[in-house]
C-alpha positions in Angstrom: 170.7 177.6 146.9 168.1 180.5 146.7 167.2 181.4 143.7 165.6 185.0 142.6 162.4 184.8 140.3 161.2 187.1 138.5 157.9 187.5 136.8 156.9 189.1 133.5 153.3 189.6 132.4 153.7 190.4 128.8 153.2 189.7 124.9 155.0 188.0 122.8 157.0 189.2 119.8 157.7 186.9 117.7 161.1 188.0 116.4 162.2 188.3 120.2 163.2 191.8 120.2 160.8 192.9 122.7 158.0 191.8 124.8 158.4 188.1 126.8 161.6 187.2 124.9 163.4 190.1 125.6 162.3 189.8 129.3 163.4 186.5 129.8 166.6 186.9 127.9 167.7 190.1 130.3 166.4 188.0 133.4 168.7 185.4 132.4 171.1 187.3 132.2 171.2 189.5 135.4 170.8 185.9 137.3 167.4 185.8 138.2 164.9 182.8 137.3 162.0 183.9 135.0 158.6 183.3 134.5 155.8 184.5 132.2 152.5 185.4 131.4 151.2 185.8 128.3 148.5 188.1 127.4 149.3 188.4 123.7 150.7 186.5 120.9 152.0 189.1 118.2 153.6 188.6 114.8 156.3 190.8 114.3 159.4 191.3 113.5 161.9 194.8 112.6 159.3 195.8 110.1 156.8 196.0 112.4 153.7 194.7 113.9 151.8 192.3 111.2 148.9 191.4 113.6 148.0 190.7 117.2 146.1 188.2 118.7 145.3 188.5 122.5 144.4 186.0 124.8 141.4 185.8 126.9 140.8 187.4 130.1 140.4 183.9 131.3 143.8 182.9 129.7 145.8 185.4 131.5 144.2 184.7 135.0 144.9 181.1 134.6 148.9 181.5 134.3 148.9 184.3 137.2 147.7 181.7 139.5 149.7 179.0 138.5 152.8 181.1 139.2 151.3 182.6 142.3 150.0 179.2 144.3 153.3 177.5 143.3 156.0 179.4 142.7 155.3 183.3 143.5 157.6 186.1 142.5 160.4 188.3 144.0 159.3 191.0 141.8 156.8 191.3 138.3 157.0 193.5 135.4 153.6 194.1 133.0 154.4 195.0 129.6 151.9 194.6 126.6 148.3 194.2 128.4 146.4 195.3 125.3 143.3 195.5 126.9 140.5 196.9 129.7 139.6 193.7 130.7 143.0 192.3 130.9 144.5 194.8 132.7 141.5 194.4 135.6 142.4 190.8 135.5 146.4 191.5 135.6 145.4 193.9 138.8 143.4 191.4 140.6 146.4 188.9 139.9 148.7 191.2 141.9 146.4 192.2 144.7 145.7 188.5 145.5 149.0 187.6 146.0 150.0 190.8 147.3 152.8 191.4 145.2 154.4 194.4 145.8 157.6 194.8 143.9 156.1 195.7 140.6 157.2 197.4 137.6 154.5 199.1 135.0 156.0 199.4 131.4 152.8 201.1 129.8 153.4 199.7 126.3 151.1 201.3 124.1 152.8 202.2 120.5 155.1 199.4 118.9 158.3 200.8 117.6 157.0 200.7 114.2 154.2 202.9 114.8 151.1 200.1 115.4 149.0 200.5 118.2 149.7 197.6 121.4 146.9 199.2 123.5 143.6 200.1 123.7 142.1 203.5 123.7 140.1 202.1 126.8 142.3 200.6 127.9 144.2 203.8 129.0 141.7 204.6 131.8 142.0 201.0 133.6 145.7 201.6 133.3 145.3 204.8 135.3 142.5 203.1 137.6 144.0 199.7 138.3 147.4 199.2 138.1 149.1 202.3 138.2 148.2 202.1 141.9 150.0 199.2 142.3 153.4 200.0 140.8 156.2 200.3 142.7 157.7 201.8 139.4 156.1 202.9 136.2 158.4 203.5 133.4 156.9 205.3 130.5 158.7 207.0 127.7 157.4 210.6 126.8 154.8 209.8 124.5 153.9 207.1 126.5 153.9 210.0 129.5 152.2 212.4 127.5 148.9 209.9 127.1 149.0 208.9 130.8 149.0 212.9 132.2 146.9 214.4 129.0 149.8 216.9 128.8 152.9 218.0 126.5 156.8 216.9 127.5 158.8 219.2 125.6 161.5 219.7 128.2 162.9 218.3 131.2 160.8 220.6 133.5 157.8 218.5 131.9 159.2 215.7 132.3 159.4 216.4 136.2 155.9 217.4 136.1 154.7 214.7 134.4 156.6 212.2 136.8 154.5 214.3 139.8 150.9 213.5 138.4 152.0 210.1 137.9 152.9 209.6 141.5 150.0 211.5 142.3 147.9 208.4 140.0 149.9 206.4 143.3 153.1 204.9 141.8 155.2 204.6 144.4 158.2 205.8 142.1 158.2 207.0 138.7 161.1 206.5 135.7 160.6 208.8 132.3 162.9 207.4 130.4 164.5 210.1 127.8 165.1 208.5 124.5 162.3 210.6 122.4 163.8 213.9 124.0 164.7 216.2 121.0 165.8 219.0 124.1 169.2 217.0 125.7 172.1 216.5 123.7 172.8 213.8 126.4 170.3 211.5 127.0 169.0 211.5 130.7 166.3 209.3 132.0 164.4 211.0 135.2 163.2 208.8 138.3 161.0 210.6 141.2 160.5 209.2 144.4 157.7 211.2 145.4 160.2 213.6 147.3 163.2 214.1 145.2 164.9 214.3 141.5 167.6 211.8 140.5 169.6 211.9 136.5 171.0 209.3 134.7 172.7 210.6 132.1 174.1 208.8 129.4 175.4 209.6 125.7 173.2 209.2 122.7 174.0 206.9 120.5 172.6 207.3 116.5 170.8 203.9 115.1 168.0 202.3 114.1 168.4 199.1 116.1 166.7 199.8 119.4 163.5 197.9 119.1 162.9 196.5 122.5 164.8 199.3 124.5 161.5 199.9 126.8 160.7 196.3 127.8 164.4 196.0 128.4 164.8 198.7 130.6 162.0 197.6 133.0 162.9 194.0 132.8 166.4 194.7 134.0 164.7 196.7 137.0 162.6 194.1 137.7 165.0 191.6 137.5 167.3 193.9 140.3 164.5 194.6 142.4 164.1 190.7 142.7 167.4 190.5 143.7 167.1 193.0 146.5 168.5 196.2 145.4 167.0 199.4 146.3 165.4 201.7 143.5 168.0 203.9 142.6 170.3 201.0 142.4 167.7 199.0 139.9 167.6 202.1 137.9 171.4 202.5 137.6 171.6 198.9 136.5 168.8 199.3 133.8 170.0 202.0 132.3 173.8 201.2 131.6 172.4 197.9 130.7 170.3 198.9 127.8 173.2 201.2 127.0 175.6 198.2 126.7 172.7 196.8 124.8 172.4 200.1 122.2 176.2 200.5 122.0 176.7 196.5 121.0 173.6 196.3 118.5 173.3 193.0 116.4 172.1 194.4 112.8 169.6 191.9 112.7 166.3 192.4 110.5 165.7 195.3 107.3 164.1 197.7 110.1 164.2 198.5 113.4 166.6 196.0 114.8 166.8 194.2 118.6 169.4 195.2 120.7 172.2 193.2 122.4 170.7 191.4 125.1 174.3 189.7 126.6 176.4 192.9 126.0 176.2 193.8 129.6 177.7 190.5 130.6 180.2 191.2 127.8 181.2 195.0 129.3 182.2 193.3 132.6 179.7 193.5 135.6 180.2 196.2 138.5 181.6 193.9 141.4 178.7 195.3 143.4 176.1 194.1 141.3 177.6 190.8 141.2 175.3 187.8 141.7 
């Protein structure tokens, strides 16, 4: 039996909305064998972020090559690097096993508001591992940092994704969650070439901590299986739609979504594993 792995290179959150947990909970379930990395240890929970506490450099190099000279990777997500000097390290990681099905979520703001990366961390970002995405995922804000400009509509947006191929991303998804111009929400992938929409409806809570690492996770976890882009896409975002739409009500603030509601909705025959 062949078995798809998957690789996330991530924090931790320790009430398992987000970062490594909710990676390896949506690679579990979309059939694909996961494997971490962990640059961060954070403690959190739907309040918000009560301290993090990276790990070395050293730390984080030391996992990558214990997945890559045993095991290796169909594909690899990064989520919460927190730093310069991780994110060189994370970089080298990837070149040396030539890894090329990658997908960049460029955590930077936790949902509460605390800060998950670096001010100089932003430039490496740009430098080093854009270049080596196959697919970067910001949000807007997220967006708005990476191209120093303003996403106020969905002409932005498609602007924004241009620079962003331009930093060498081989594609480019701005998800639309923090629109305030689309009564439907639409999240925007670029190709380098051409446009494509998925649009979904918007659905009014508070319990979507977690959506972003999610959403690339379930790509990643796709691209591992062998589906083209547009098809990783389509399975991310109804995914974390299921995930919205089936919330748990866990925790007094921002609450985790529903990481087995896809399962739950029925999977499309032709993403059957």
């Amino acid at each position: 039996m062949e078995v798809s792995k998957a690789l996330t290179i991530a924090g931790s959150d320790s009430g398992g909305g987000a970062g490594i947990q909710a990676d390896l909970k949506t690679f579990q379930e979309l059939g694909v064998y996961g494997m971490s990395a962990l640059t961060a240890v954070t403690a959190q929970n739907t309040l918000g972020v009560h301290g993090v506490y990276p790990m070395t450099p050293k730390a984080v190099e030391a996992q990558i090559e214990a997945i890559g000279e045993d095991m290796g990777t169909d594909a690899l997500k990064t989520g919460m690097l927190f730093s310069d000097e991780i994110i060189q390290t994370v970089a080298r990681g990837i070149e040396r096993f030539g890894w090329k099905q990658v997908v960049v979520d460029p955590v930077m703001i936790a949902k509460g508001g605390a800060s998950l990366l670096q001010t100089d961390a932003i430039r490496a970002m740009k430098e080093y591992l854009i270049p080596l995405a196959m697919v970067v995922t910001p949000n807007i804000p997220e967006a708005e940092v990476l191209t120093n400009m303003m996403i106020r509509s969905l002409d932005d947006r498609k602007r924004a994704a241009e620079k962003l191929h331009k930093l060498g991303a081989r594609h480019v998804v701005i998800k639309g969650g923090h629109a305030e111009d689309d009564e439907k929400l639409i999240d925007l992938l670029y190709d380098g070439k051409d446009f494509f929409y998925f649009t979904n409806n918007r659905i009014l809570t508070e319990n979507t901590h977690g959506t972003g690492c999610t959403f690339a996770a379930a790509m990643t976890a796709e691209l591992a299986r062998g589906q083209a882009i547009k098809k990783a896409v389509d399975v991310a975002v109804n995914y974390v739609q299921a995930a919205i739409e089936m919330d748990l009500k866990i925790g007094k603030g921002h609450g985790p979504t529903n990481h087995w509601a896809f399962k739950r909705k029925g999977v499309p025959t032709d993403a059957a594993y």
